[in-house]
KEDOKE-829352 format. One record per residue: residue number from 1; residue in one letter; x, y, z of N, C-alpha, C in turn. Coordinates in steps of 0.05 Angstrom, whole numbers, plus 5000, padded with zeros to 4 digits. Atoms other than C-alpha are relative to their C-alpha. Example, Ala and Ser with C-alpha at 12.3 -4.5 7.8 and 13.67 -1.06 7.14 Angstrom:
residues 2
(1; 'a'; (5018; 4976; 5000); (5246; 4910; 5156); (5018; 5024; 5000)),
(2; 's'; (4984; 4976; 4999); (5273; 4979; 5143); (4985; 5022; 5014)),
//
This chain:
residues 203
(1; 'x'; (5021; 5014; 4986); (5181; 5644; 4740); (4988; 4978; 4983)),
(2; 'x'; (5009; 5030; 5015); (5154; 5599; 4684); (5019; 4987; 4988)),
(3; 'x'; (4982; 5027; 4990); (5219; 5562; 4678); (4995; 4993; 5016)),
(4; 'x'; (4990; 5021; 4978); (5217; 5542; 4742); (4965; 4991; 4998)),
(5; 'x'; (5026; 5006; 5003); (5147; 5530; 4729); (4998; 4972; 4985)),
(6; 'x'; (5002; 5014; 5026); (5161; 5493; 4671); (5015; 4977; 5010)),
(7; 'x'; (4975; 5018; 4996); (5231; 5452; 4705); (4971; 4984; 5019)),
(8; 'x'; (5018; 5020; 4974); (5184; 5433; 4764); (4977; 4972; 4994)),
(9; 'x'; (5021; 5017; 5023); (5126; 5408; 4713); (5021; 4960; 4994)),
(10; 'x'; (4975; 5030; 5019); (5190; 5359; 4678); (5000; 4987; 5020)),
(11; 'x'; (4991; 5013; 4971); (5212; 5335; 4741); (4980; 4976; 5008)),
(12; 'x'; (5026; 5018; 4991); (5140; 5313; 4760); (4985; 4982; 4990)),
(13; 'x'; (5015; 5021; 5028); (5127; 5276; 4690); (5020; 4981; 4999)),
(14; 'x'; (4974; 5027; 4997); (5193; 5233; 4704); (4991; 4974; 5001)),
(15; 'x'; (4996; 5027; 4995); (5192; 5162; 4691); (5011; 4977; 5011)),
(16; 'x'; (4970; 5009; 4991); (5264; 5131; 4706); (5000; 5016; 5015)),
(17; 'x'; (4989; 5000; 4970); (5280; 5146; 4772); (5003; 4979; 5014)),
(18; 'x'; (4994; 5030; 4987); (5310; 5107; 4816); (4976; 5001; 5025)),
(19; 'x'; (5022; 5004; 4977); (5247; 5115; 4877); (4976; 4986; 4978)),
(20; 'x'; (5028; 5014; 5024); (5191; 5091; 4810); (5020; 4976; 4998)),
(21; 'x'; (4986; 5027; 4996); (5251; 5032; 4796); (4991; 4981; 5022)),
(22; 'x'; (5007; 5024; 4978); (5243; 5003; 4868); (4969; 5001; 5000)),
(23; 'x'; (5027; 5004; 4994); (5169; 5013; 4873); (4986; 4983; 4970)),
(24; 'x'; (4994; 5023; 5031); (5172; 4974; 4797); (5006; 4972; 5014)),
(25; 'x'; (4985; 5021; 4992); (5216; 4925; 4829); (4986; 4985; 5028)),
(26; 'x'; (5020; 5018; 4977); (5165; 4915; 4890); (4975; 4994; 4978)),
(27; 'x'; (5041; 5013; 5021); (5103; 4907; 4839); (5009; 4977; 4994)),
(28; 'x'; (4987; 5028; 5002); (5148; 4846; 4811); (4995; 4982; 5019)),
(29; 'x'; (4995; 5013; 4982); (5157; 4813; 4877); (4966; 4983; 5009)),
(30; 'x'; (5033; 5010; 4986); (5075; 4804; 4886); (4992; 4981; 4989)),
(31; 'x'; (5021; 5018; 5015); (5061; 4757; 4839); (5030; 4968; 5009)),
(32; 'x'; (4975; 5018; 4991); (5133; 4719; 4863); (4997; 4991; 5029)),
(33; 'x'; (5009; 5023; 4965); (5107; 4717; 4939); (4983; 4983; 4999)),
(34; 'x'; (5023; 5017; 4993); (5037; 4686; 4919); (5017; 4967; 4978)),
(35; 'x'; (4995; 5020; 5004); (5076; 4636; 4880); (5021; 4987; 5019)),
(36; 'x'; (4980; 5010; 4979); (5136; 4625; 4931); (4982; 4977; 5029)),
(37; 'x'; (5022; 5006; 4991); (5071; 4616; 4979); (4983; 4977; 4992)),
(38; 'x'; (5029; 5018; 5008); (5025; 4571; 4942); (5004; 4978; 4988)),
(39; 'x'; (4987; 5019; 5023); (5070; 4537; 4890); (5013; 4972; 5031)),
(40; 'x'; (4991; 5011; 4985); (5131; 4509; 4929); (4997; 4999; 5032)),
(41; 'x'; (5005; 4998; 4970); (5109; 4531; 4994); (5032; 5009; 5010)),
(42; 'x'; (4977; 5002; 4994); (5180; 4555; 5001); (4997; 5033; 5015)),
(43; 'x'; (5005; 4974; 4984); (5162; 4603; 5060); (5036; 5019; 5007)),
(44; 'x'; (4968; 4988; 4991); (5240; 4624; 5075); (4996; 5023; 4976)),
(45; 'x'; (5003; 4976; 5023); (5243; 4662; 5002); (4973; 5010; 4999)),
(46; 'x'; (5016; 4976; 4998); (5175; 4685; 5014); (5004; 5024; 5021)),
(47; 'x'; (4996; 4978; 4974); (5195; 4721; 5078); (5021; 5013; 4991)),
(48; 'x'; (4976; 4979; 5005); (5260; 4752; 5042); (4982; 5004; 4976)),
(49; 'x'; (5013; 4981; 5020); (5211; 4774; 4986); (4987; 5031; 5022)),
(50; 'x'; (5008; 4990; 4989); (5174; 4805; 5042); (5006; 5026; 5013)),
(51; 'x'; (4992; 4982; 4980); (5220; 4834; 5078); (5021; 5031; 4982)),
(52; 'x'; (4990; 4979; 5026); (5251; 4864; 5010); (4982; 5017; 4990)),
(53; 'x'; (5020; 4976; 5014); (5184; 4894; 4999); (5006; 5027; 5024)),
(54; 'x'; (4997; 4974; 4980); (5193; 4932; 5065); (5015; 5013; 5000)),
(55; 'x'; (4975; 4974; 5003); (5262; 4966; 5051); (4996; 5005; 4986)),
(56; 'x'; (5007; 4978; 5011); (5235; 4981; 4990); (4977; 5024; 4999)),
(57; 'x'; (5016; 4982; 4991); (5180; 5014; 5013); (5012; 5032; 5012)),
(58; 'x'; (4979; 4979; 4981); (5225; 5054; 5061); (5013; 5026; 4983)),
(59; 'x'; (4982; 4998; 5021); (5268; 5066; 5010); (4988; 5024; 4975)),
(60; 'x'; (5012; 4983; 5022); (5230; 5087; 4951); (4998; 5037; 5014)),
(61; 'x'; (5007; 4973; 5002); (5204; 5154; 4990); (5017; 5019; 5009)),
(62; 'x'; (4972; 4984; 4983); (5269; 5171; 5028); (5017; 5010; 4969)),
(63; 'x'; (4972; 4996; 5025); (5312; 5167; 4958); (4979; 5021; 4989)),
(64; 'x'; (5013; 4975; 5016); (5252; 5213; 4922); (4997; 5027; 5019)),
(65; 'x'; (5005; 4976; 4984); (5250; 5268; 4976); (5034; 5011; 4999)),
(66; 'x'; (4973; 4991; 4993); (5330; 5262; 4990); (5018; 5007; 4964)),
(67; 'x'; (4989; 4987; 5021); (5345; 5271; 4913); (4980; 5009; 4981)),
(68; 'x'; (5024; 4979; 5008); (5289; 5306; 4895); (4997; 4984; 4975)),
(69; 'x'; (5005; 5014; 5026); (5261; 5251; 4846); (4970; 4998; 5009)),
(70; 'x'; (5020; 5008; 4990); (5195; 5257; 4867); (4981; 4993; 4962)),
(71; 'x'; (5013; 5007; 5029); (5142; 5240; 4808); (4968; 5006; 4997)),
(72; 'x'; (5024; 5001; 4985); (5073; 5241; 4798); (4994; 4972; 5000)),
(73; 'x'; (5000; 5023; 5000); (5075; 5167; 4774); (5012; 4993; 5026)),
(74; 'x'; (4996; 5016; 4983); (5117; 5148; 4828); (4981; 5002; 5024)),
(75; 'x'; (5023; 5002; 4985); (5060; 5184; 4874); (4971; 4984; 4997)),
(76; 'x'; (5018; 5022; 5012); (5015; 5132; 4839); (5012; 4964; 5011)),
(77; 'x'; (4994; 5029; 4994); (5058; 5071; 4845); (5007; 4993; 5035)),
(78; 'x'; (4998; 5004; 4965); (5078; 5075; 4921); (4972; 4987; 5010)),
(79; 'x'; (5033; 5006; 4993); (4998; 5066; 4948); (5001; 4979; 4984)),
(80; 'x'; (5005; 5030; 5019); (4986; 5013; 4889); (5012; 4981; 5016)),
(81; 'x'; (4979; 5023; 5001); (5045; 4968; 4900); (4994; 4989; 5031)),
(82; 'x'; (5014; 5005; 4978); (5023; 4976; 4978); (4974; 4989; 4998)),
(83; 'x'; (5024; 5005; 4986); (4954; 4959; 4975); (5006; 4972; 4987)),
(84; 'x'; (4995; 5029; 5010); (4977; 4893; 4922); (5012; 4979; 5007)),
(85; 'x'; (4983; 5025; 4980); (5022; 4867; 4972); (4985; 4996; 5017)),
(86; 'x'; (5018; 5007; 4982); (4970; 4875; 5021); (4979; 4976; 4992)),
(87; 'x'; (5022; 5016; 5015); (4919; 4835; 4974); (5015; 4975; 5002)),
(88; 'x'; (4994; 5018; 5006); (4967; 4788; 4957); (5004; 4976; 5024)),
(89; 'x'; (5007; 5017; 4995); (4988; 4764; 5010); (4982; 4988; 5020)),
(90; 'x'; (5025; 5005; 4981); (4924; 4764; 5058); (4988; 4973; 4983)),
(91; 'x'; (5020; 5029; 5010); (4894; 4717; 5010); (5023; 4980; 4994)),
(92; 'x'; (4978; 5026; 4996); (4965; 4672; 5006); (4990; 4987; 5024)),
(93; 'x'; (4999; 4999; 4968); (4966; 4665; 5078); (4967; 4978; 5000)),
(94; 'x'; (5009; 5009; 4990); (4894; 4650; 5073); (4992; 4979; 4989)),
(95; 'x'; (4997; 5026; 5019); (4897; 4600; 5022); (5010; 4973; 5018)),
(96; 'x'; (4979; 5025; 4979); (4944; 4559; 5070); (4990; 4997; 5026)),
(97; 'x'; (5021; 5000; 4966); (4890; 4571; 5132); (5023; 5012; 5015)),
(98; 'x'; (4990; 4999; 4976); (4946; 4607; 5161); (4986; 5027; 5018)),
(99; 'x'; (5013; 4978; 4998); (4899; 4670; 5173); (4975; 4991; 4990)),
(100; 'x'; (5038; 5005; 5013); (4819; 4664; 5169); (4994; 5028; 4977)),
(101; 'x'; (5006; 4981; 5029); (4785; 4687; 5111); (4992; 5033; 5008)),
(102; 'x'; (5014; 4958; 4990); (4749; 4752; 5148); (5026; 5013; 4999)),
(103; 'x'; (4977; 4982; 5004); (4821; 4778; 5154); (5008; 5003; 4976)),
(104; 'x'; (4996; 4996; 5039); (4837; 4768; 5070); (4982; 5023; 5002)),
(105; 'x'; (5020; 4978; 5015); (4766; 4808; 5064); (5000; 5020; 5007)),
(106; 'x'; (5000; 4968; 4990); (4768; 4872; 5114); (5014; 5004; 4994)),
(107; 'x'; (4987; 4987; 5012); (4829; 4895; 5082); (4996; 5010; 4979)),
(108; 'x'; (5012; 5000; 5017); (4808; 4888; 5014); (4970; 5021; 4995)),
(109; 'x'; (5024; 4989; 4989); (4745; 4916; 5037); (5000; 5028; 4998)),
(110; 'x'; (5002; 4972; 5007); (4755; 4985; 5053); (5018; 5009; 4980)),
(111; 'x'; (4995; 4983; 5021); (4799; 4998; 4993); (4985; 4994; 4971)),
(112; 'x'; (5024; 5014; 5020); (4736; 4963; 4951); (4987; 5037; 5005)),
(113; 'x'; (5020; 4973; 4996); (4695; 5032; 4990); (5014; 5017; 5000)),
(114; 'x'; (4986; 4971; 5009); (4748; 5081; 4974); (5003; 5009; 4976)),
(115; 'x'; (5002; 5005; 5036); (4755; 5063; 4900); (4976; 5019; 4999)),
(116; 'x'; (5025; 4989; 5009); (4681; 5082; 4898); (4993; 5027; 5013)),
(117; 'x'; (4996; 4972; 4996); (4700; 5154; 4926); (5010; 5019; 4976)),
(118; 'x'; (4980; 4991; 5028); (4744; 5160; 4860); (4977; 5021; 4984)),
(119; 'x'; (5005; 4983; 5024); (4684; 5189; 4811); (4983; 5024; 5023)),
(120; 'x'; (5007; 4984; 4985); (4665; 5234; 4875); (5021; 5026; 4993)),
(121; 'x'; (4987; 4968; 5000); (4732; 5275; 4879); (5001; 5001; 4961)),
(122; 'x'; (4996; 4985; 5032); (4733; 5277; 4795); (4981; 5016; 4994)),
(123; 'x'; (5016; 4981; 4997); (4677; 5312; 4806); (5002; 5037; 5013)),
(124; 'x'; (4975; 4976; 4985); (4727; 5367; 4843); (5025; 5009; 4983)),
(125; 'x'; (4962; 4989; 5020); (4785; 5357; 4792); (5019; 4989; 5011)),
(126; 'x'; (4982; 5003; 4996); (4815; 5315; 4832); (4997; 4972; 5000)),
(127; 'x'; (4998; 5027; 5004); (4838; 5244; 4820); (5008; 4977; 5030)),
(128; 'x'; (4984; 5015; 4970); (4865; 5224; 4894); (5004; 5020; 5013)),
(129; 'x'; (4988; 4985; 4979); (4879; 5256; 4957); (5024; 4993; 5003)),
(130; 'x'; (4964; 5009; 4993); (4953; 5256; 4987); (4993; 4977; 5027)),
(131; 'x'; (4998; 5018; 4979); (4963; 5191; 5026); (5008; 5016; 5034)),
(132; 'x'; (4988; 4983; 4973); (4959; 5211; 5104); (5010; 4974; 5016)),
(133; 'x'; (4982; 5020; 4987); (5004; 5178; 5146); (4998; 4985; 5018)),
(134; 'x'; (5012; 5025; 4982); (4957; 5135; 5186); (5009; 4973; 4977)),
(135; 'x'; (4993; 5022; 5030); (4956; 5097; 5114); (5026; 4995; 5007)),
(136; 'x'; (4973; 5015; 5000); (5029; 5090; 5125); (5009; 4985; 5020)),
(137; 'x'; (4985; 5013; 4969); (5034; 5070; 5196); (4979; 4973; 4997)),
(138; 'x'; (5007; 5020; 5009); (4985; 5019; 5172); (5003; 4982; 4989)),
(139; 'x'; (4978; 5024; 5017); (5022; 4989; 5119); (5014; 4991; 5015)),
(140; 'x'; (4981; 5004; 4983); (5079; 4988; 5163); (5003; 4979; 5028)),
(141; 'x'; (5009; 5016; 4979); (5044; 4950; 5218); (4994; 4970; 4983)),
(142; 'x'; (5006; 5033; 5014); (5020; 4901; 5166); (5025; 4990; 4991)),
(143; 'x'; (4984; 5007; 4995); (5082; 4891; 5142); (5021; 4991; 5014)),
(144; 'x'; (4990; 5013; 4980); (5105; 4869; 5199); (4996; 4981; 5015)),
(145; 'x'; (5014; 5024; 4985); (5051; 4823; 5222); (5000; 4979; 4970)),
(146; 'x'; (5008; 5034; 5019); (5052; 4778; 5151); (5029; 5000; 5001)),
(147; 'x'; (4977; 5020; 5001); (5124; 4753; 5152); (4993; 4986; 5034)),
(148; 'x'; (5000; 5015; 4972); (5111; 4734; 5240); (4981; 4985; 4994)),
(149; 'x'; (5027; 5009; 5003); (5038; 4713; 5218); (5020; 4969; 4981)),
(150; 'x'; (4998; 5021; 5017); (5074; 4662; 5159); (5030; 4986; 5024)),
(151; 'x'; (4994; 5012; 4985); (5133; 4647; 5213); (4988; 4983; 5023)),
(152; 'x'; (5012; 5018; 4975); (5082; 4619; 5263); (4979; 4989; 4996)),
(153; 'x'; (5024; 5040; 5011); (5053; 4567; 5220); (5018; 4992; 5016)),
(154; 'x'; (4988; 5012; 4983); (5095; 4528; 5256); (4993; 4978; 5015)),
(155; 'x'; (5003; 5011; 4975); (5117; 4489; 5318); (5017; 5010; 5015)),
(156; 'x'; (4979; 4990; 4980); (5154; 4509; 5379); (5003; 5027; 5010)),
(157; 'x'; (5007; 4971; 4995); (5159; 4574; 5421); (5006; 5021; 4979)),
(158; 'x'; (4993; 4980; 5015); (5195; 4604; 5370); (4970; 5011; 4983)),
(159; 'x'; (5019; 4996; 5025); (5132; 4597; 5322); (4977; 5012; 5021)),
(160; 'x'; (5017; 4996; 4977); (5086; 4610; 5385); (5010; 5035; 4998)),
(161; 'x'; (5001; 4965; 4990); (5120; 4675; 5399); (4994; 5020; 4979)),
(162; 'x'; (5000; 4991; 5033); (5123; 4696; 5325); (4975; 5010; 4990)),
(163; 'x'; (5022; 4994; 4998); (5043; 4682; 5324); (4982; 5025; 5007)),
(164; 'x'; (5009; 4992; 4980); (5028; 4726; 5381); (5008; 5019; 4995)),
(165; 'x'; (4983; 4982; 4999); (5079; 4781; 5365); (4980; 5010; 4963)),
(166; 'x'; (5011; 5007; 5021); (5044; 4772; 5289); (4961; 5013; 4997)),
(167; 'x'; (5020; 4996; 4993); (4978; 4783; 5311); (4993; 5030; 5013)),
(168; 'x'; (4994; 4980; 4981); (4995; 4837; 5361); (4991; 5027; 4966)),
(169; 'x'; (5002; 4981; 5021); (5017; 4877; 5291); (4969; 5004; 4985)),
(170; 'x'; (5034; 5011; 5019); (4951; 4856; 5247); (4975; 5005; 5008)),
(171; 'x'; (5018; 4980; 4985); (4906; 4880; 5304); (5002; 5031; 4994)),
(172; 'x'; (4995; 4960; 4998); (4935; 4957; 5307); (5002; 5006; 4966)),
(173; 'x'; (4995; 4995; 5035); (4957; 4946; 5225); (4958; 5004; 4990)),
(174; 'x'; (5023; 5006; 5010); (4877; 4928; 5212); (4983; 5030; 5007)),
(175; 'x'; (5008; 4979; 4990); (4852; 4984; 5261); (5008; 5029; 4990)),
(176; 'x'; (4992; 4978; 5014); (4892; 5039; 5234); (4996; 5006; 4968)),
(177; 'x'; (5007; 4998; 5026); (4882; 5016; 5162); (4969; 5017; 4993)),
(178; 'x'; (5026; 4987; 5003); (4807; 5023; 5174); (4998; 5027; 5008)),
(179; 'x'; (5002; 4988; 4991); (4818; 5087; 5215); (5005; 5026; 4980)),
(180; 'x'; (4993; 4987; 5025); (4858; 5120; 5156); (4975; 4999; 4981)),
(181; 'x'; (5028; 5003; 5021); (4802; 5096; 5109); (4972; 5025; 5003)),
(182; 'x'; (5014; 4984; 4985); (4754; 5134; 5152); (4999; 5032; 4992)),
(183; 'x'; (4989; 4982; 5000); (4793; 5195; 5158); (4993; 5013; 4968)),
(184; 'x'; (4998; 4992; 5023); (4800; 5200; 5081); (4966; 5001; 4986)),
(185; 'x'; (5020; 4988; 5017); (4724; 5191; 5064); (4987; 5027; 5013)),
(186; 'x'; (5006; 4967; 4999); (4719; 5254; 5109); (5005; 5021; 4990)),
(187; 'x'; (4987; 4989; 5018); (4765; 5285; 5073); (4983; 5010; 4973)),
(188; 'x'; (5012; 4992; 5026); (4729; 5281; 5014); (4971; 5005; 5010)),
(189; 'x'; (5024; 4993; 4979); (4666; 5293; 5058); (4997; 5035; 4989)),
(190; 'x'; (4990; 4958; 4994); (4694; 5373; 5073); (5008; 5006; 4977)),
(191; 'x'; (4986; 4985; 5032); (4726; 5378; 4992); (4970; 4999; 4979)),
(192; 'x'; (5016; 4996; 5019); (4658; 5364; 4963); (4979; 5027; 5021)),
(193; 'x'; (5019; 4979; 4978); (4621; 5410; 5020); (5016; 5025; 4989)),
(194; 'x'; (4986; 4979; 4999); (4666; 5462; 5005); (5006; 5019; 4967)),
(195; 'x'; (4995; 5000; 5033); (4678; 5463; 4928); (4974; 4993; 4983)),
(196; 'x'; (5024; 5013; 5029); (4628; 5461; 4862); (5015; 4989; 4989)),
(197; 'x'; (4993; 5016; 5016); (4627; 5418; 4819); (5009; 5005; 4971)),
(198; 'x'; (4983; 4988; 5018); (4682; 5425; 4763); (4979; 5000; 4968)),
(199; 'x'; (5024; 4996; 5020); (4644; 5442; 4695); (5013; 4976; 4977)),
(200; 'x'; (4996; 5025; 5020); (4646; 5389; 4644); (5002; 5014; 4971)),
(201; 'x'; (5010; 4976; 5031); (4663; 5410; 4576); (4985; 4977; 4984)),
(202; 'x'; (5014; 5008; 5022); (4620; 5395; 4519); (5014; 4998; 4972)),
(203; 'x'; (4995; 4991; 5027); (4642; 5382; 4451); (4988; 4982; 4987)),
//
C-alpha cells in the first residue's frame, strides 16, 4: 500500500511529460501572438498561433489522462496558459480597436476577484479548487470567438459573417466565464462554512 502510495506521489511530482511540454509550448506562443498582432500585424500567423493554442489545449488533457501523465504542475500550467491567452489576446485585439476595451477588462476582471479567494482557501490547506468544466466550456467558446473576432476586421461577407459568428461565441464564452467564476466563489463559500481553519505552526 505505501508503494503505490509512494509510485502515485512520483508520478504527480513529474516534470517532462509530454501533456506539461504542450502546455510549455502554448505559454511560448502568448507572447508570439501579441507580437504577430501588434508588431507586423501579420494576422494569418496569428490565427495559426491561435488555432495551435486550441489543439493544444485539447491535447494536453486527453494525452495526460490517456497515458496517465497527469501532474500536479501540469494541473497548474493548463488554467495559467488558459487564462494568458485569454489576457493576451483580449488586450491585442483591443489595441487594434478590433474589440472595445470593456471586453479586454471583464475577462481579466473576474480572474483579478478570484486571485483574491487564493489566501481564503490557504486558510483550508488548500491552494486551488479543481477547474469545473463551465471554466472549460468557457475557454473553449473564447477560443473560438478571437480567431472569427480577428478574421472580421475586415471587408466583405466573409469578414461580416466571421464578425457575427465571432461575437455569437464571446457572448456565451463571456457569460459562462463569469458563470464559472461565480460557481467557484461558492465553492469556496460551502469549504470555508464547513471546515476550520488549518492551524498555523509557530516556530
Amino acid at each position: 500500500m505505501q508503494a503505490k502510495v509512494a509510485d502515485e506521489t512520483a508520478r504527480e511530482a513529474r516534470v517532462w511529460t509530454v501533456p506539461n511540454a504542450l502546455s510549455m509550448l502554448r505559454l511560448l506562443g502568448v507572447p508570439l501572438f501579441l507580437w504577430l498582432v501588434l508588431g507586423p500585424e501579420a494576422d494569418g500567423w496569428a490565427l495559426a498561433v491561435l488555432m495551435l493554442s486550441g489543439v493544444t489545449d485539447y491535447l494536453d488533457g486527453y494525452l495526460a489522462r490517456r497515458l496517465n501523465q497527469t501532474s500536479r504542475l501540469g494541473q497548474i500550467l493548463d488554467p495559467v496558459a488558459d487564462r494568458l491567452y485569454i489576457l493576451a489576446v483580449v488586450i491585442g485585439l483591443a489595441l487594434r480597436d478590433i474589440v472595445p476595451w470593456w471586453f479586454a477588462i471583464i475577462l481579466p476582471l473576474r480572474d483579478l476577484l478570484l486571485w483574491g479567494l487564493v489566501p481564503i482557501l490557504r486558510t483550508r490547506g488548500y491552494s486551488a479548487l479543481p477547474v469545473h468544466f463551465l471554466g472549460k466550456a468557457a475557454t473553449f467558446n473564447l477560443l473560438y470567438a478571437f480567431p472569427l473576432l480577428l478574421l472580421g476586421d475586415g471587408s466583405g461577407a466573409a469578414a461580416t459573417l466571421a464578425k457575427v459568428f465571432g461575437w455569437a461565441f464571446a457572448g456565451w464564452g463571456i457569460g459562462l466565464y463569469w458563470w464559472a467564476g461565480i460557481l467557484y466563489a461558492y465553492q469556496v463559500y460551502k469549504l470555508v462554512k464547513s471546515t476550520e481553519p488549518r492551524a498555523v505552526a509557530h516556530g
